[in-house]
N, C-alpha and C positions, 0 to 999 in steps of 0.2 A: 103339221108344222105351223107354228102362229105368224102370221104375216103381219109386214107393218101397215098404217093407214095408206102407201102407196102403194102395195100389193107385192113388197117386197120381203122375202123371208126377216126376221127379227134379228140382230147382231146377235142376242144370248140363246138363239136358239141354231146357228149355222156357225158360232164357234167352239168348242167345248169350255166349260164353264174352266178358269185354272185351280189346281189344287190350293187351298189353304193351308199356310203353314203351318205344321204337325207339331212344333213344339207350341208346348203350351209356358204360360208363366211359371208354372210352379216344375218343370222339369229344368228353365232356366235356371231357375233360382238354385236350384238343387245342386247343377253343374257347379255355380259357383260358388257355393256353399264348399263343396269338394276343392275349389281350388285355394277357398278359403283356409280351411283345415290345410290343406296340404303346404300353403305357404308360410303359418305358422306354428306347421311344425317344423318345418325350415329353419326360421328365423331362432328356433330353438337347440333345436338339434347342429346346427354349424356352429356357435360356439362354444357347447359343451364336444362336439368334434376337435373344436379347436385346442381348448384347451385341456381339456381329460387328460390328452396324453403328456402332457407335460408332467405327470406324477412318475411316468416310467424316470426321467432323468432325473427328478427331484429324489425319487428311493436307492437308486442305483449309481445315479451320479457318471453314467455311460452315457454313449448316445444311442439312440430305440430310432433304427431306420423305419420301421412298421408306424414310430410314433409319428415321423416326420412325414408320410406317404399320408398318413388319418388328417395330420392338420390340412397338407396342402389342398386334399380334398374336400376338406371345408368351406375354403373360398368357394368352388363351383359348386359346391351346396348350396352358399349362402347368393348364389345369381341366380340359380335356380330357383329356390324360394322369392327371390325377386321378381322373377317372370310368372308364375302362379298365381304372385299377387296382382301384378296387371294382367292377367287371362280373368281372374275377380271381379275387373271391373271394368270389363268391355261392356259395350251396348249390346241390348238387346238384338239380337239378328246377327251381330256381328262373329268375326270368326277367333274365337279367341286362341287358338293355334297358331296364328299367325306371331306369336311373340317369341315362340320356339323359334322361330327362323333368324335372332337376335343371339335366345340366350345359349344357344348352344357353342355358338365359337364366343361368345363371350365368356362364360364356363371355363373356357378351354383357353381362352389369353386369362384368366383372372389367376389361375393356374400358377403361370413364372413367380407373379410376384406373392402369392401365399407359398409357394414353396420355400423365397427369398424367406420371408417374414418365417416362415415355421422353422427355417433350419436357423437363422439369427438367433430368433429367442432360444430356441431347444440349445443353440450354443449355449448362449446367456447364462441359464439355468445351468448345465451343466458348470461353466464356469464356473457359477457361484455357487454351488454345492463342493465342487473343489476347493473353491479357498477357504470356506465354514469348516471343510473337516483339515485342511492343513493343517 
């Protein structure tokens, strides 16, 4: 065991050395690469959720409760995709799951008011496809 010039064991040799952190740059980057993709495919896929189904009420001129369930679920699509995008660009080390702990009840309140908003419009629509074939 190497001693120090007082005849003391060495501090790097009487405590174990600590582990170095295992992630590297490029598994970082990689993570957020992934959260990257995944938030814009978010950003994409909630408004064609949104509005896609607006075609069931435009052909039919009914109202499509399946239609109005896809839009409401678009909103908490499109927070989800939000939160992906800030997991993107946390720092280094940091824990970027922690944003899950935000967007899941936010998700879940954004919810009331895109249900609001889907079933208004999907009215709307309907509406006005009633009065175009009157």
């Amino acid at each position: 065991m190497p001693e120090a010039a007082d005849g003391a064991p060495s501090p790097s040799s009487s405590w174990p050395e600590e582990e170095p952190d295992q992630r590297t740059v490029a598994e970082m980057n990689t993570r957020r690469k992934a959260f990257r993709v995944t938030a814009r495919t978010g950003f994409i896929v909630a408004p064609v959720m949104f509005l896609l189904p607006l075609l069931i009420p435009l052909f039919s001129g009914d109202y499509s409760s399946p239609g109005i369930v896809c839009m409401t679920a678009a909103w908490a699509l499109l927070v989800s995709a939000i939160s992906f995008q800030a997991m993107s660009h946390t720092k280094a080390g940091g824990r970027p799951w922690m944003h899950q702990l935000w967007a899941v009840p936010a998700a879940v309140i954004a919810m009331l008011p895109g249900g609001l908003a889907a079933f208004a419009l999907s009215a709307a629509v309907v509406q006005a496809v009633y009065h175009a074939t009157k």
